[in-house]
C-alpha positions as CSV (number, residue, x, y, z in Angstrom):
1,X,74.9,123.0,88.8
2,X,78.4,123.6,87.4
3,X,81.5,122.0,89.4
4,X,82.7,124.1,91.9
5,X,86.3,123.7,93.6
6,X,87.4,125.1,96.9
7,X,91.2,124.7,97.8
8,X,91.0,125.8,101.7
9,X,89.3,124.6,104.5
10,X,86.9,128.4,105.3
11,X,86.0,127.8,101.7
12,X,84.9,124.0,102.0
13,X,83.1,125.5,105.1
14,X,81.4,128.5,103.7
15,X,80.2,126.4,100.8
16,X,78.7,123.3,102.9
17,X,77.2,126.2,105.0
18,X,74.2,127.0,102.4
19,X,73.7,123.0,102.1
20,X,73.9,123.7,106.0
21,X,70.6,125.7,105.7
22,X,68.7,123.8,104.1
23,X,68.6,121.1,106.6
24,X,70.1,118.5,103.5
25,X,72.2,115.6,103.9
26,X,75.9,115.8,103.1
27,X,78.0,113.0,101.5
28,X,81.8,113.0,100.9
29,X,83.6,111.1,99.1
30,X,87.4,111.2,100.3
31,X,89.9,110.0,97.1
32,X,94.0,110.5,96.2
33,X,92.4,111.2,92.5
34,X,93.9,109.4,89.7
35,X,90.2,108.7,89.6
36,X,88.8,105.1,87.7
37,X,85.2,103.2,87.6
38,X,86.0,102.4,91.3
39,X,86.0,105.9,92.7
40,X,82.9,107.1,90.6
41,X,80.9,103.8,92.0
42,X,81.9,105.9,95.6
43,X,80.3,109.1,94.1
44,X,76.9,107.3,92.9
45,X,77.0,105.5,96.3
46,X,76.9,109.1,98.0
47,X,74.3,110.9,95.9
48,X,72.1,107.7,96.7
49,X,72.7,108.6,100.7
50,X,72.5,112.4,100.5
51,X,71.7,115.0,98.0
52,X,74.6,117.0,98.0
53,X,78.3,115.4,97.4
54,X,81.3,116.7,98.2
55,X,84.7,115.0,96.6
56,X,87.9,115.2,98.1
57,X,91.2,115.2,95.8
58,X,94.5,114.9,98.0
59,X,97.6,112.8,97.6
60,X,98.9,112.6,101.5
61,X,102.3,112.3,101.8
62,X,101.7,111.0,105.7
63,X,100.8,107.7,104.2
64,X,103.5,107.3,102.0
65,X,106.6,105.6,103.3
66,X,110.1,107.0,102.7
67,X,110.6,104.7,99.5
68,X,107.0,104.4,97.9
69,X,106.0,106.4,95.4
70,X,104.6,109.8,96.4
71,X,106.2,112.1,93.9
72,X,105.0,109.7,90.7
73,X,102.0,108.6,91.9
74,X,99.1,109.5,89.1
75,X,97.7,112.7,89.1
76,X,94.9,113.7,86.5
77,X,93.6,116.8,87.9
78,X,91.8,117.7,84.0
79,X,90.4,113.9,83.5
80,X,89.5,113.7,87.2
81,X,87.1,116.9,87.0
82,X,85.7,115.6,83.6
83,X,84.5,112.6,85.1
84,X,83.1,114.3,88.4
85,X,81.4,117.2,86.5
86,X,80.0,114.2,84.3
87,X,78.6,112.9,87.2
88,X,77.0,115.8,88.4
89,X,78.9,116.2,91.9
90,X,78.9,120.2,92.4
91,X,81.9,120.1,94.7
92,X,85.2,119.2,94.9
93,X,87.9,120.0,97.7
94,X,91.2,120.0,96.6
95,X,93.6,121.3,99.1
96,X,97.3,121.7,98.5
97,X,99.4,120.2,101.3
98,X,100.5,123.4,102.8
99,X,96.9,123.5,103.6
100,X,96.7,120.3,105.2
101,X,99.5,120.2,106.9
102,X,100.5,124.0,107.7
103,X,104.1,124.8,109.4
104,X,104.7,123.7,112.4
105,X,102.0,120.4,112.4
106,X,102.8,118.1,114.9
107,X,99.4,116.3,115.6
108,X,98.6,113.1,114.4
109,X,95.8,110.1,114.8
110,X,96.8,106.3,116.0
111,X,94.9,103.7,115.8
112,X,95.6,100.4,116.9
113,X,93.0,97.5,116.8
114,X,92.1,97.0,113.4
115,X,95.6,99.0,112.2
116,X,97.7,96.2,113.4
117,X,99.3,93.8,111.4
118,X,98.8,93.4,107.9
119,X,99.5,96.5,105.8
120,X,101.3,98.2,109.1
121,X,104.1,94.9,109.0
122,X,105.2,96.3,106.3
123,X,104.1,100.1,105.7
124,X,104.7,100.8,109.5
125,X,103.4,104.9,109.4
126,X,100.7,104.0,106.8
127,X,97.6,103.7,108.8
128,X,98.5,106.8,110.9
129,X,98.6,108.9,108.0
130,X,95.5,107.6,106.6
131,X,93.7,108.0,109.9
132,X,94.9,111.4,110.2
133,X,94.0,112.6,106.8
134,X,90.8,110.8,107.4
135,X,89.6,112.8,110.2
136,X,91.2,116.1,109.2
137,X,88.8,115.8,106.1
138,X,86.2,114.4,108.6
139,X,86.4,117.6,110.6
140,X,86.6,120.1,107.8
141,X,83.5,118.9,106.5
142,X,81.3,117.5,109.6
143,X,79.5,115.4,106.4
144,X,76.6,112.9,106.8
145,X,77.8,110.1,105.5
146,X,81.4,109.0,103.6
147,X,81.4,106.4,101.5
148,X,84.9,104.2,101.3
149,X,85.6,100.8,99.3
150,X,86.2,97.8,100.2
151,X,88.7,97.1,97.9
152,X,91.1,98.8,100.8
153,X,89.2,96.4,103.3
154,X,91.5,97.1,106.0
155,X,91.2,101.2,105.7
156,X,87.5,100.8,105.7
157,X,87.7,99.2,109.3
158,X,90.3,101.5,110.5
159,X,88.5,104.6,109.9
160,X,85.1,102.8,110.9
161,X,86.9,101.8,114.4
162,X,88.0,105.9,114.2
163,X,84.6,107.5,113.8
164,X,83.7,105.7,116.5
165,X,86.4,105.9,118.6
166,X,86.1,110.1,118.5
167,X,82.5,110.1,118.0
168,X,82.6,111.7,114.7
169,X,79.0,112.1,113.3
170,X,79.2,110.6,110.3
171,X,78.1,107.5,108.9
172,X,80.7,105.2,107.4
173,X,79.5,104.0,103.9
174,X,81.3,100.8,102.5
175,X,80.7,100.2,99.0
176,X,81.8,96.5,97.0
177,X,85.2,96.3,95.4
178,X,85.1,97.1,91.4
179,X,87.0,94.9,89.5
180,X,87.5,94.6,85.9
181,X,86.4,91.6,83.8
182,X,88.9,89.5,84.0
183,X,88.6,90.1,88.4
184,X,91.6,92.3,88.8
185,X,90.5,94.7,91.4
186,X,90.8,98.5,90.2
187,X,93.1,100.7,91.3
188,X,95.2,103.8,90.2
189,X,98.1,102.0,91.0
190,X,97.2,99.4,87.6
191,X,99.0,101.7,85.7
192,X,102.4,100.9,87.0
193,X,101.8,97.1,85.8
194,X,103.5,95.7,82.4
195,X,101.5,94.3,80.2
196,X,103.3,90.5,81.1
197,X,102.4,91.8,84.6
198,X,99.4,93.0,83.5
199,X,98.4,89.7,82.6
200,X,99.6,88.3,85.3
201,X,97.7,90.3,87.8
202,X,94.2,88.3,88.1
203,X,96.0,85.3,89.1
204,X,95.6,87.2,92.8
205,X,91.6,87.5,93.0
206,X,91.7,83.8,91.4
207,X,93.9,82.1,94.6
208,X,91.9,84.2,96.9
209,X,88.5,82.7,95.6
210,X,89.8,79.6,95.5
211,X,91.4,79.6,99.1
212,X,88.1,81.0,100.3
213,X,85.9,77.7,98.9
214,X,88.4,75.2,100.3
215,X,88.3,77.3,104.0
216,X,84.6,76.6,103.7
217,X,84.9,73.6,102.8
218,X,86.8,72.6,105.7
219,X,90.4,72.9,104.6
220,X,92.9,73.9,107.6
221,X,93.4,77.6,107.2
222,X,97.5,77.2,107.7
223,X,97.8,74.9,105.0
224,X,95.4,76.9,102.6
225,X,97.4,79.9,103.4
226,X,100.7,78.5,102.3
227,X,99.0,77.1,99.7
228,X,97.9,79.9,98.1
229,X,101.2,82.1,99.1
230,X,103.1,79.1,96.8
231,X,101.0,79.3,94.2
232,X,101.3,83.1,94.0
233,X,105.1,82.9,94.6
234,X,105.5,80.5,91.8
235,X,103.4,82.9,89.2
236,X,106.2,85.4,90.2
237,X,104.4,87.0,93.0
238,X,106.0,88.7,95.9
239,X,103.6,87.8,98.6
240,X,103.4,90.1,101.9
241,X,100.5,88.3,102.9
242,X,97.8,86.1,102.6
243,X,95.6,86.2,106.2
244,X,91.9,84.8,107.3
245,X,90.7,87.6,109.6
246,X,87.7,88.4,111.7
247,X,85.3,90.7,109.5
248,X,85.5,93.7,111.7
249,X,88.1,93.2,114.1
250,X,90.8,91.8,111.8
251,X,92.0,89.4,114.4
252,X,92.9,86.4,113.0
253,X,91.1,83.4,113.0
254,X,92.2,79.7,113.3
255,X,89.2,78.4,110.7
256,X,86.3,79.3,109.4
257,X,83.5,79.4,112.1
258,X,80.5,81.4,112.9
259,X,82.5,84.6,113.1
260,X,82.2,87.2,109.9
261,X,85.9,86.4,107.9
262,X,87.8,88.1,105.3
263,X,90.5,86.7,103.2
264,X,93.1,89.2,102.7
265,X,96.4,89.6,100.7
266,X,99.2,91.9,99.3
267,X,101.8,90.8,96.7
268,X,104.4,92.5,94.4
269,X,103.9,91.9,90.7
270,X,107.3,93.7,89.6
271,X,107.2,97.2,91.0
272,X,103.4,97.1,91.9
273,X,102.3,96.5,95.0
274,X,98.4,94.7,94.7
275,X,96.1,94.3,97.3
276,X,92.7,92.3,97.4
277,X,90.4,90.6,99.8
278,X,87.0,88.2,100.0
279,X,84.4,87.9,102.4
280,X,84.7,84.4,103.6
């Protein structure tokens, strides 16, 4: 079956219908494009939970703060439909964002438990814009199942905590983070880096799994914390945060206990903005 792209939401709709008749699963697989090994490890996580995948393909400007980097941020429409036709996903919804957001919008989604703190302390509108792009696409497409990463550990619980919170039928799919093999996790963003920066860049997953085994071992989580944020600061980092969290709440935790924990953190390397995180 040849790739098939639908740009408006009666489209997406007609289309899913005839998977609709059949009584088959539906997977989606929301993405900004600018698509890497990451994204297509979402893809082959879908087609293992449903036989027929739908792939979103939107930049949304509601989670872009005045100064980031909307207008530049990649966009490889040709390479991106290579890879998914490669892949064998028969549909892609790529709406423009008139379509998303038609004249006169004035709806959004908040979400506050797992969207406070963290990325919101310093990208304040970020988390409503994901949340309401989330469950615009959500709604267009009723799917099964949507698989997210867990690179963007912090999006996966918000829009887990969202499906639930307006009973959304679909099921929530996290998949691992993908990292390349020298542990940088990927992301589109990877392009901005220099190649000192470049370089640079693993020196993040490294403090985090080396934070992690001295929090097990016992270490007090402040002074592992500032640890790490030193280290990171003296390798030219820009840290926003390094933070032990509950798993699925993201509250944050004294120590390492019984509870599920996540090590989570965001740093500048130059004019790129990295996140990453651990299970604990």
């Amino acid at each position: 079956m040849s790739l098939q792209t639908v740009a408006t939401v009666p489209e997406l709709r007609a289309r899913l219908a005839e998977w609709r008749r059949a009584q088959e699963r539906v997977a989606l697989v929301p993405t900004m494009g600018a698509l890497h090994e990451g994204h297509l490890k979402l893809v082959q996580a879908a087609r293992k939970a449903a036989p027929h995948v739908l792939v979103s393909i939107f930049v949304n400007p509601s989670q872009f703060g005045p100064n980031e980097d909307f207008a530049r941020y990649p966009r490889r429409e040709a390479e991106d439909m290579a890879a998914l036709e490669a892949l064998g996903v028969p549909l892609v919804f790529a709406p423009s964002v008139e379509e998303m957001y038609p004249q006169g919008y004035a709806t959004a989604v908040t979400v506050g438990g797992p969207a406070l703190g963290l990325e919101t302390d310093f990208r304040p509108a970020f988390f409503q814009g994901v949340a309401t792009v989330v469950a615009k696409l959500l709604i267009a497409a009723l799917p099964d199942v949507a698989t997210f990463g867990e690179k963007d550990y912090q999006q996966l619980q918000v829009v887990k905590r969202l499906v639930v919170d307006l009973g959304l039928p679909t099921e929530i799919l996290p998949v691992a983070t993908v990292r390349e093999p020298d542990g940088l996790a990927l992301s589109s963003r990877n392009v901005y880096l220099g190649e000192e920066e470049r370089r640079a860049a693993p020196l993040l997953y490294r403090t985090l799994t080396d934070t992690a085994q001295r929090l097990t071992e016992g270490a007090c989580a402040e002074v592992a914390l500032a640890k790490a944020e030193s280290l990171l600061a003296e390798a030219g980092f820009r840290v926003d945060y390094v933070a032990l969290r509950h798993a699925e709440t993201l509250a944050p935790l004294a120590a390492v206990g019984k509870e599920p924990a996540r090590l989570l953190a965001a740093a500048w390397l130059g004019s790129t903005r990295l996140i990453d995180n651990i299970a604990v």
